[in-house]
C-alpha positions in Angstrom: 8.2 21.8 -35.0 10.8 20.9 -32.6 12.1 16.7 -32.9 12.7 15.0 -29.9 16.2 14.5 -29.2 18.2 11.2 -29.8 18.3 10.9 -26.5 15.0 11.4 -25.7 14.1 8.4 -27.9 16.5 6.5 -26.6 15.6 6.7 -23.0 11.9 5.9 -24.4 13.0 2.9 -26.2 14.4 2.0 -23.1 11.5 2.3 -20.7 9.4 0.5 -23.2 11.9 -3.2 -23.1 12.4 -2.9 -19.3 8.6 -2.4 -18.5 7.9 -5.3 -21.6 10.4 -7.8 -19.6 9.2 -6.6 -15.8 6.0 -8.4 -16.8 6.9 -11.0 -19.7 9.9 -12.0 -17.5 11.7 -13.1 -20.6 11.6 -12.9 -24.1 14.3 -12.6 -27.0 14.9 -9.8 -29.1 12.6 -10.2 -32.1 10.1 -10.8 -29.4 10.5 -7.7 -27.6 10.3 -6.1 -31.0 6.7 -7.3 -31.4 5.6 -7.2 -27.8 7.0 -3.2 -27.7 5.9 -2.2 -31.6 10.0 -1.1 -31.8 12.0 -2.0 -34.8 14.5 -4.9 -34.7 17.2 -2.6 -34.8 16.2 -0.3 -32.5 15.1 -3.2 -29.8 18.5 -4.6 -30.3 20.5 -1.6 -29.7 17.9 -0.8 -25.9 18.9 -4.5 -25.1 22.4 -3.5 -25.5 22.4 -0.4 -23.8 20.6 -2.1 -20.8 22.7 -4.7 -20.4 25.7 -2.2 -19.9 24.0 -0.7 -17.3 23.3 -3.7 -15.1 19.5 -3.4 -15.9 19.2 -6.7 -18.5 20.6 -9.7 -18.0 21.1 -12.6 -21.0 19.4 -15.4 -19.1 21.6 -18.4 -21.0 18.7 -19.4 -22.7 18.3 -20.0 -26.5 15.7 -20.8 -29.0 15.5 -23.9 -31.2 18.1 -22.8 -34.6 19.5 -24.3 -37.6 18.6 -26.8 -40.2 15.5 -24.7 -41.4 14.7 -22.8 -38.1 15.9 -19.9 -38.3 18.8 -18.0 -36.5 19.5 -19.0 -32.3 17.4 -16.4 -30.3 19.3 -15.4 -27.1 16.6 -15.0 -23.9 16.6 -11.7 -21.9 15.4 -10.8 -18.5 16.0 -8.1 -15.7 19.4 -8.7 -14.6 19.3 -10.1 -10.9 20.9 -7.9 -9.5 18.6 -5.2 -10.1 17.6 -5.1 -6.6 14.3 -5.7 -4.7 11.5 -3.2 -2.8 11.1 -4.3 1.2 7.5 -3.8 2.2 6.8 -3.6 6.0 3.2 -3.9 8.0 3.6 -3.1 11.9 0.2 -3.8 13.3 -0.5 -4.7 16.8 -0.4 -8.4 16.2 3.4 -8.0 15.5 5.8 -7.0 12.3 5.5 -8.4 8.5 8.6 -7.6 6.9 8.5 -9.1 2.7 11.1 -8.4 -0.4 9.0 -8.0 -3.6 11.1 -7.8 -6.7 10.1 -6.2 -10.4 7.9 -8.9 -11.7 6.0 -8.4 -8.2 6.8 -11.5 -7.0 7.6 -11.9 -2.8 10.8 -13.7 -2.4 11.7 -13.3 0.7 9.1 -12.8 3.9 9.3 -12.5 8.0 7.0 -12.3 10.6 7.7 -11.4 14.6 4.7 -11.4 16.2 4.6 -8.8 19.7 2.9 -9.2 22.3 2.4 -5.6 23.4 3.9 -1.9 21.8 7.0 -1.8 23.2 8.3 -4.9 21.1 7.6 -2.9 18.5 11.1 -1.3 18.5 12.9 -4.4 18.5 10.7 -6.7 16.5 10.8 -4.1 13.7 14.6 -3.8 12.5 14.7 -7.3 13.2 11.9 -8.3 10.5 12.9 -6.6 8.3 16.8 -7.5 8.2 15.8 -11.0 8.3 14.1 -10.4 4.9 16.5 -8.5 3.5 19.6 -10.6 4.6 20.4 -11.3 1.2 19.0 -8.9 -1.4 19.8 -5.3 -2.6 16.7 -3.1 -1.0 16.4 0.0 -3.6 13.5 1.1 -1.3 10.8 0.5 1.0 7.3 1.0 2.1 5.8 0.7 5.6 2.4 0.6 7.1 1.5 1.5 11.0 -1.1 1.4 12.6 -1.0 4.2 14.2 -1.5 8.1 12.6 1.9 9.2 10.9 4.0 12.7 10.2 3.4 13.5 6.7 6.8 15.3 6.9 8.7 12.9 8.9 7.1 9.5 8.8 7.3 9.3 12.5 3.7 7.8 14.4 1.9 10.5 16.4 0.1 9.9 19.1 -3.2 11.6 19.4 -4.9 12.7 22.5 -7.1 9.9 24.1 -6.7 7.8 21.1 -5.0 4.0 21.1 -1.6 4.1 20.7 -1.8 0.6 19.0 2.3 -0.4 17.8 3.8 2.2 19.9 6.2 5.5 19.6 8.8 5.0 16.5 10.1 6.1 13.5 10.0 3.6 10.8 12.6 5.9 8.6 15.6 5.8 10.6 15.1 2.5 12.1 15.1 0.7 8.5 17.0 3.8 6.8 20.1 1.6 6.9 19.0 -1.4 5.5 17.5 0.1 2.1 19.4 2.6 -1.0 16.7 4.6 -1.4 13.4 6.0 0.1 10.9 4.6 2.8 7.7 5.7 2.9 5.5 5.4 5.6 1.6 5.3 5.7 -0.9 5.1 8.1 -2.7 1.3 7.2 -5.8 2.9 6.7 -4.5 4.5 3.7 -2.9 1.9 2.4 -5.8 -0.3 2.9 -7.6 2.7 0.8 -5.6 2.2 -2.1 -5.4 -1.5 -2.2 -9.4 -0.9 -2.7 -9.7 1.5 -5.1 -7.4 -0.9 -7.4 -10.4 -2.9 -7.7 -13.6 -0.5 -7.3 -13.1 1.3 -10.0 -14.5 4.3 -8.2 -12.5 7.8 -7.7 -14.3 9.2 -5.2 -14.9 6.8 -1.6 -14.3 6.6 1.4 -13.0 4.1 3.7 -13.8 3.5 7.3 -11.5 1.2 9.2 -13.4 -0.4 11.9 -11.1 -2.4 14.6 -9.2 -1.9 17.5 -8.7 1.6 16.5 -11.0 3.6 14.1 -9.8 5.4 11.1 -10.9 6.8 7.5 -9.5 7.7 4.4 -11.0 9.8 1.8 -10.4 9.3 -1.4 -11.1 12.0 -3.7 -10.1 12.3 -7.9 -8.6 8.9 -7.2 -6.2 10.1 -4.9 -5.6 9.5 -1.2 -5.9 13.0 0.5 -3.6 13.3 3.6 -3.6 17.0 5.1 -1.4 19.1 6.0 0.4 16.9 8.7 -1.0 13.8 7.1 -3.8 13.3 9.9 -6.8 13.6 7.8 -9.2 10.8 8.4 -8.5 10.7 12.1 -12.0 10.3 13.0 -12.2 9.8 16.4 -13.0 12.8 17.6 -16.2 13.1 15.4 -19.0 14.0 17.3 -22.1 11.7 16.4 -24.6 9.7 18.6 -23.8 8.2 21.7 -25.5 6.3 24.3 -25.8 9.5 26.3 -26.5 12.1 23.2 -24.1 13.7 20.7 -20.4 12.0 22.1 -16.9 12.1 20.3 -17.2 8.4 18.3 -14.1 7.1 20.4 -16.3 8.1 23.8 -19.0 5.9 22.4 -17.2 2.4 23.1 -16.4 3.8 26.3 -19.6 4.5 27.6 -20.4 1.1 25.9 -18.3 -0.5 28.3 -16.3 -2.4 25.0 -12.7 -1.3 25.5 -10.0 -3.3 26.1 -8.5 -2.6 30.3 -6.4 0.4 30.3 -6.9 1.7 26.9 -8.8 3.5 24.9 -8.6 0.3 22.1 -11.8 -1.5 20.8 -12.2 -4.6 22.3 -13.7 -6.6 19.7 -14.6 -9.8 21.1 -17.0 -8.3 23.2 -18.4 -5.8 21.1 -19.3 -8.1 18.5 -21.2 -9.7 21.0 -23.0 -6.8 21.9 -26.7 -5.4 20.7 -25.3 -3.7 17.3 -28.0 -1.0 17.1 -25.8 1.5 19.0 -22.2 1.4 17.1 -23.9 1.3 14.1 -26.2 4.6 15.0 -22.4 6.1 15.7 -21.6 4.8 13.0 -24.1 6.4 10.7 -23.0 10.0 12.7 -19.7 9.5 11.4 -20.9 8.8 8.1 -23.7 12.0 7.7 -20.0 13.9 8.4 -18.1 11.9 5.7 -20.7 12.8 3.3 -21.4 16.4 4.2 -18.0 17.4 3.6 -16.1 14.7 0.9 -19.2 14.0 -0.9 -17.8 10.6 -1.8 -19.7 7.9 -4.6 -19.6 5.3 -1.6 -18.2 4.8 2.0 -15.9 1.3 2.0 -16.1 -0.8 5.6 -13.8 -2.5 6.5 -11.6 -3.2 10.0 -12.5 -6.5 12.4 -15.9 -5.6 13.1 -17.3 -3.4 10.4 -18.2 -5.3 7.9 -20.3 -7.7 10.7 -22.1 -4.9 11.1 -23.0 -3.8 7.6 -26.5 -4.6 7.1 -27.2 -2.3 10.9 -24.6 0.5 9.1 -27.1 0.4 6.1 -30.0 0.7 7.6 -28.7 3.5 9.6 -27.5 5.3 6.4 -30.8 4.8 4.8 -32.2 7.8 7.4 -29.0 10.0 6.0 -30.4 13.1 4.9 -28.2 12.4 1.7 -28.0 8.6 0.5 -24.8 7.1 0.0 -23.9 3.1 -0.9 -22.3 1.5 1.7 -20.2 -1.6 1.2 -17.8 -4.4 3.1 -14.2 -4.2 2.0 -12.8 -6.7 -0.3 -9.4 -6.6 -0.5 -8.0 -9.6 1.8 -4.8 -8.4 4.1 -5.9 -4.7 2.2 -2.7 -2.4 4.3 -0.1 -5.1 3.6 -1.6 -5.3 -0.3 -1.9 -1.8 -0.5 1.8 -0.7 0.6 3.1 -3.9 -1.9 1.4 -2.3 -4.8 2.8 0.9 -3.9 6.6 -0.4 -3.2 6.4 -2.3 -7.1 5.1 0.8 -8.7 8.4 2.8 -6.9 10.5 0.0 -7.9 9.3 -0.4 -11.1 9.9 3.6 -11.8 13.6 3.6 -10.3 14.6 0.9 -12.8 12.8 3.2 -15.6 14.8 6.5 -14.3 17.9 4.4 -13.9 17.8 3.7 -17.4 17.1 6.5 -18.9 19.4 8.2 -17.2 22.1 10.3 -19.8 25.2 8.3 -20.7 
């Protein structure tokens, strides 16, 4: 049998004090040794190694000593410097731009609300340097709401669909402003994830219900994207319409419920309208969902879904195959998806940086 290297246990003692610290915040060495199950020695030599690197930080801090206490304990922490994750929401009620560091705490936040699309461009970098004025970004997540690249992060434009924040690329806009990676995700998916933190279910899907309509599908716990990162885009499902079988975007049209100009839901009025028709499109949509994802349970959430749920439900209930149908309850679910994600990359940079040979 082959023994892991020196090296290789190293690097694990390692990962296991920084991830310790990222959520005890701080803690001495003996305390790290019985938080991580690692031997005093072994703790004490990680601290040291980390603290060379710029990872760990001795935080000034010591424990009662002497006369009968026992030796001074020296309090560590992730070094401040360690650097932060930005996390960015463009949606059409303007740009959220936050700093989140290791311990998942938000230290820094901006908000420039736009009044149409083409602030977009403008509110964006300015967000989001606002936040970041004086922190180290090691990387950053976005959320649009609009459909995205896979490849490139860029927002596409789909035929006859709302073009809801507006023409961009979210990578080389904020590519100057952060050391590392942006990743950009349609909201919907975000919002997906931020979900199935607390359902506990691997296989859902959810159907985002507002201005613009979208889905995610989430199958073996994972987000599926497509090829191009498109999948979900449900608008052009065909399901039941005023006037027969209609592409589901058509529907609010023939409705009369969008917004002048546009092919956006305008949601004021339609939750003031007879609910028996969106929620019969609705359903369409759903028979689809469940025909070919097979998912445990379909998610609604959006500005007007969940108002309609109980109509949605008794829709579903003449499905030929049943599925659960329930509101969203994640609160802000893009903006807490995308955070969760950015502390998870964060989080993971710090463990590579450490282990990295020396």
């Amino acid at each position: 049998m082959t023994r892991p290297s020196q090296e290789l246990l190293r690097s694990i003692s390692d990962e296991h004090v920084l991830r310790t610290l990222m959520t005890a915040r701080k803690l001495t060495r003996a305390e790290l040794a019985i938080e991580t199950g690692l031997s005093k020695p072994t703790v004490s030599e990680s601290v040291r190694r980390l603290v060379e690197q710029g990872l760990v930080a001795d935080t000034g801090e010591r424990t009662p000593g002497g006369r009968g206490k026992g030796r001074v304990g020296s309090f560590y922490s992730l070094a401040p410097e360690v650097g932060v994750a930005l996390v960015v929401t463009i949606a059409p009620d303007g740009v959220k731009a936050e700093c989140v560091d290791a311990y998942g705490d938000v230290v820094e936040r901006a908000h420039h609300p736009i009044a149409s699309p083409s602030e977009v461009a403008s509110a964006l970098p300015s967000a989001a340097a606002e936040a970041v004025a004086a922190h180290h970004v090691r990387l950053c997540t976005v959320s649009a709401a609009d459909p995205v690249d896979r490849r490139t992060g860029r927002l596409v434009h789909l035929p006859d669909s709302p073009f809801l924040v507006g023409e961009l690329d979210p990578v080389e806009v904020l590519g100057p402003l952060v050391h590392g990676p942006v990743v950009v995700d349609n909201d919907v998916n975000w919002a997906a994830q931020a979900e199935h933190a607390v359902l506990g279910v691997t296989d859902f899907a959810y159907l985002h219900l507002g201005e613009g309509l979208g889905c995610a599908v989430v199958l073996d716990g994972e987000v599926r994207r497509g090829h191009s990162g498109l999948a979900g885009e449900i608008s052009h499902v065909i399901t039941a319409g005023p006037s027969g079988a209609t592409p589901f975007i058509e529907v609010f049209g023939e409705l009369g419920l969008r917004r002048p100009g546009s092919t956006a839901i305008d949601v004021p009025r339609l939750r003031e309208a007879d609910p028996l028709v969106p929620a019969r499109a609705v359903g369409g949509v759903i028979t689809a969902l469940v025909t070919l994802a097979d998912p445990e349970l379909v998610v609604i959430g959006g500005t007007w879904g969940p108002a309609l749920l109980d109509a949605i439900s008794a829709e579903c209930t003449r499905l030929p195959r049943q599925v659960a149908v329930v509101a969203a309850s994640v609160e802000q679910p893009s903006l807490t998806g995308a955070r969760a994600a950015a502390l998870d990359l964060l989080r993971t940079a710090l463990v590579n940086q450490g282990s990295r040979p020396r």
